[in-house]
Structures are given as structure tokens and as C-alpha cells.
C-alpha positions in Angstrom: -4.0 -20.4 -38.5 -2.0 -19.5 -41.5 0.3 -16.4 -42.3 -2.4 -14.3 -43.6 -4.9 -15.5 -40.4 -2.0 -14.0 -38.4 -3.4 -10.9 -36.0 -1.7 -7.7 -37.3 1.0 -6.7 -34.5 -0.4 -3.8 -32.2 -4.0 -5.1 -32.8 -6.1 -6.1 -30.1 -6.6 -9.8 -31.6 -2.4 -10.0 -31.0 -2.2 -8.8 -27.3 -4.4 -11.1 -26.4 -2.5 -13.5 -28.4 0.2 -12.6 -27.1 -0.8 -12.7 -23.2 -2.2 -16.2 -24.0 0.9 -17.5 -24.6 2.7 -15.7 -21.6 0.2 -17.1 -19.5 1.5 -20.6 -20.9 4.9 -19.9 -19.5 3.9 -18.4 -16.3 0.6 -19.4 -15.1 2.4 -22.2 -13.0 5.3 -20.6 -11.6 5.2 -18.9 -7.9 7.5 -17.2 -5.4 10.0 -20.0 -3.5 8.3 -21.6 -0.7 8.9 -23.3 2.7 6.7 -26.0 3.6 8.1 -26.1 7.2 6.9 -22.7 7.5 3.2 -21.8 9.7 0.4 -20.5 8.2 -0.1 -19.5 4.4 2.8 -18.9 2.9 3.2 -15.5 0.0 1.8 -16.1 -3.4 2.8 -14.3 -6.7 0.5 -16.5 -8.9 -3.5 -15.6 -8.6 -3.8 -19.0 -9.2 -2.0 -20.6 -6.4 -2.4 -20.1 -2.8 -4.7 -17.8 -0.1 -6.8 -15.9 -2.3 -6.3 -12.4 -3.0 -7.9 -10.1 -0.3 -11.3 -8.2 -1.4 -9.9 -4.8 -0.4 -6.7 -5.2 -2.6 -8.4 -6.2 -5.8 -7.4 -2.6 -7.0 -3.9 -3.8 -7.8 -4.6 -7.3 -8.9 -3.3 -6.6 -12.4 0.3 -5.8 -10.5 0.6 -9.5 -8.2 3.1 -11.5 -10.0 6.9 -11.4 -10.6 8.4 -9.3 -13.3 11.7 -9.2 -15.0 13.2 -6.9 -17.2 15.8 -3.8 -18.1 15.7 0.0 -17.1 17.8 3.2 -17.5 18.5 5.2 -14.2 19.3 8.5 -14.5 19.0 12.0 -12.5 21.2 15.0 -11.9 22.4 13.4 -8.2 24.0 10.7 -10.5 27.5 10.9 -12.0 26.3 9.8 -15.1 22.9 7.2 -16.1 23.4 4.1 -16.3 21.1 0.6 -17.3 19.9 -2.0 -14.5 18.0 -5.0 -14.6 15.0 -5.6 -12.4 13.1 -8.1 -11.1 10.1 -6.9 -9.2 7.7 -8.4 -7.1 3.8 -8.1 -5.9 3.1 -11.1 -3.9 0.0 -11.5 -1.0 -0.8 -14.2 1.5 -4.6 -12.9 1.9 -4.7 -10.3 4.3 -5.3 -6.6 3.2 -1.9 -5.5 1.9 0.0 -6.7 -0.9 4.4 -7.1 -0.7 6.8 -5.7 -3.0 10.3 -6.4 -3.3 12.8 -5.0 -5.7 16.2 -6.0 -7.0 18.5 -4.6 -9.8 21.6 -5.5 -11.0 24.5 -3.0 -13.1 24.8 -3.6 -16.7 27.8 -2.9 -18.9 25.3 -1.1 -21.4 22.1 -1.3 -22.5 20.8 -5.0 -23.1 24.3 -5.7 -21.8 26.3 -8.0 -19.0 25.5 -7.9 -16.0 28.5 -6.0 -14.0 27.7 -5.8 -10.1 24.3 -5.5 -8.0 22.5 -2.9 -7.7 19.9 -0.8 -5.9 17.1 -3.0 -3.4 13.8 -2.3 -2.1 11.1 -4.1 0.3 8.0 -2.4 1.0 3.8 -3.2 1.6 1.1 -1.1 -0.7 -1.8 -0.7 2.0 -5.6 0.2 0.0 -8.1 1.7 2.1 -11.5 2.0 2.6 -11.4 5.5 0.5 -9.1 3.9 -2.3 -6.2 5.6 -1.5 -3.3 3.2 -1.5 -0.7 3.8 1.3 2.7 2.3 -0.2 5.7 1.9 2.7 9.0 1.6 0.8 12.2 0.8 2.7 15.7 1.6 0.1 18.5 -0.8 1.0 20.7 2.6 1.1 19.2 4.1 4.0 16.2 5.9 2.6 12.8 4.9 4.0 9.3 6.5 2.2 6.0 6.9 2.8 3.8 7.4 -0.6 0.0 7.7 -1.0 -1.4 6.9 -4.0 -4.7 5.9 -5.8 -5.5 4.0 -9.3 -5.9 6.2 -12.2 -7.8 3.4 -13.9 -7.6 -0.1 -13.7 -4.1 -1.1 -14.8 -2.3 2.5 -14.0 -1.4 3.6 -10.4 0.2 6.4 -9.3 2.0 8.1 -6.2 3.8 10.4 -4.7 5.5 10.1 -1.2 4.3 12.0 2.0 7.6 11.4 4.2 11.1 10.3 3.8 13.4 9.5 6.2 17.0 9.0 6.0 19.7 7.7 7.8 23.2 9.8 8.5 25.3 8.1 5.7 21.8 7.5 3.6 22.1 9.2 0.0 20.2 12.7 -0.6 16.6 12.4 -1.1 14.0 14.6 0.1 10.7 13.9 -2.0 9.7 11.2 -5.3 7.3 10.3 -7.3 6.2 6.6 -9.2 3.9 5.8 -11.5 3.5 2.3 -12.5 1.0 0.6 -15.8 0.4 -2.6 -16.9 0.1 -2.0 -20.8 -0.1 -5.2 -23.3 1.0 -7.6 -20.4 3.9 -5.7 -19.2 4.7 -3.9 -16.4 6.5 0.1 -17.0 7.5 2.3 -14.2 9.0 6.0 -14.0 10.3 7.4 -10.6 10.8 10.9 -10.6 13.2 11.9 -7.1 14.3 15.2 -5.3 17.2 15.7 -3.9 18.1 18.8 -1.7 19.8 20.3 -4.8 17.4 19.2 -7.3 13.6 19.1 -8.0 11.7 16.4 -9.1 13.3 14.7 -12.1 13.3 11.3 -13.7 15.8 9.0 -11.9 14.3 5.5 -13.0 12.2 4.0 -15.8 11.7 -0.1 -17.1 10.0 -2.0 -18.7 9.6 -5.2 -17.4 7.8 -8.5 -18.6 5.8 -11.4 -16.5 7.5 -14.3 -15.4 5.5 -15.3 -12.4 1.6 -15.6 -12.6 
């Protein structure tokens, strides 16, 4: 292909283009596995491993491992700050899907890393009537239940039903997350409440595919 054959950037031709060659890098990568371990171990890679269960197909576009920067920020904060993430949607065939989060300080944005950051675990749970229950435990004391439901095939969005904290937990009291797969990468936006403070924007990232 020469210069001129070249897909025009934002064109369809050059996201597919450009999730072709992703895939080269990433199609043969997976979570870290025990072999000593029973049964079917978790998979981030559609490719490898148990396949993914018919009732979760609804957030197939999401199972892999992401990596990338975000900007927190939110009223409860002293002041915002940038992280970054690597997030992951892994399966071992059953009906429910894993997440895990990590972040890590930076200096500034696109900067050093300076010290870890905030940490998440959690299971997204679709049901019959595609509602998508979403169990999030925080690392800082905060556990959440959200419900949710696709808006479309590569945009999902909730909103949490409970929260529970623990006496030296930080302030929450309600959030929000929307999360989109748009041109092979991942965004997010989490909107929190605190008991001072409605729902505002506390997190946002975009992050990029480096697992499946």
C-alpha cells in the first residue's frame, strides 16, 4: 500500500486498520496462569481457554486486559490528580465475568509514576432480563452494588443500588459508571456522591488493549 493508498485517519478503513494490528500484539497474550491449579483456570483472551458463557455474550467486547491513563477528580478530593490503570474482564465459562482494577499516582499527566493507587475486584452478573448486576468491592473500605444494562453493543452503563462502608472507609453514599469500547479502546467516567456532594465526575480514562 503506498502513501496515497493510506486510509484517511478517523475513517472506518483505519480503525479497522488499526484494530488489525492491535490484534497482532495482543491476540496471544492472557492473564498469568497456574498449571497446578484445578479446574479451568480465568481467561482474558477470547481466544484461549473455557469459552465465554452464552448468557455473558452482552459484554464480550469488554473481556481482555486494558492499560492506560485517567484524571480523578471530584469535590471530596483535595485537588485532581492523573492515575494509570490497568483493568481487567477475564471469565473461566460460567455466567459471570471478573474485573479487577489497579492504578498507580502520577507526577502529572503522561507523567512518572509516584506511588499506588486506588484498587478494585468485583464480578458483573447478566441476567435472564439483561440487566447486568455488577458487585464492586474498593480496596478502601467501600463495597457497591450497581445494576446496569447495555445501551448498545459496545456501551454499558450503571448506577449502584447499595453501598456499604466500613468505619474508617472514605465518604461515599451513591455512583455512577459508564464504560464504551469506541475504535478499540476502552473509556470510562464514574460519577460519585458523597454525603456532602451529589453526583459528580470523580474518574475518567481512556485505556488501550493489551490482552486479547
Amino acid at each position: 500500500m503506498t502513501s496515497s493508498d493510506q486510509p484517511e485517519r478517523g475513517s472506518g478503513d483505519a480503525a479497522v486498520q488499526a484494530a488489525a494490528e492491535r490484534a497482532e500484539q495482543t491476540r496471544g497474550r492472557n492473564v498469568p496462569q497456574f498449571d497446578d491449579l484445578p479446574g479451568v483456570g480465568d481467561t482474558a483472551n477470547l481466544r484461549l481457554g473455557a469459552e465465554l458463557n452464552q448468557a455473558c455474550l452482552a459484554l464480550l467486547p469488554l473481556v481482555g486486559v486494558w492499560r492506560g491513563d485517567g484524571e480523578a477528580k471530584h469535590p471530596a478530593l483535595p485537588e485532581s490528580y492523573w492515575f494509570r490503570q490497568q483493568v481487567t474482564f477475564a471469565h473461566d465459562g460460567r455466567p459471570f465475568v471478573f474485573y479487577e482494577s489497579r492504578a498507580w499516582r502520577l507526577d502529572r499527566e503522561g507523567g512518572e509514576v509516584v506511588a499506588p493507587d486506588f484498587r478494585e475486584v468485583g464480578w458483573l452478573r447478566p441476567q435472564a432480563d439483561d440487566t447486568i448486576e455488577f458487585l464492586l468491592v474498593h480496596a478502601g473500605g467501600v463495597s457497591e452494588m450497581f445494576f446496569g444494562k447495555p445501551r448498545n453493543q459496545t456501551t454499558w452503563e450503571f448506577a449502584t443500588d447499595a453501598v456499604i462502608r466500613t468505619p474508617s472507609a472514605e465518604d461515599a453514599t451513591a455512583a455512577s459508571r459508564l464504560y464504551g469500547v469506541v475504535e478499540g479502546a476502552l473509556a470510562y467516567v464514574e460519577e460519585r456522591a458523597t454525603s456532602e456532594h451529589e453526583l459528580q465526575p470523580r474518574l475518567s480514562a481512556k485505556l488501550d488493549r493489551v490482552v486479547g
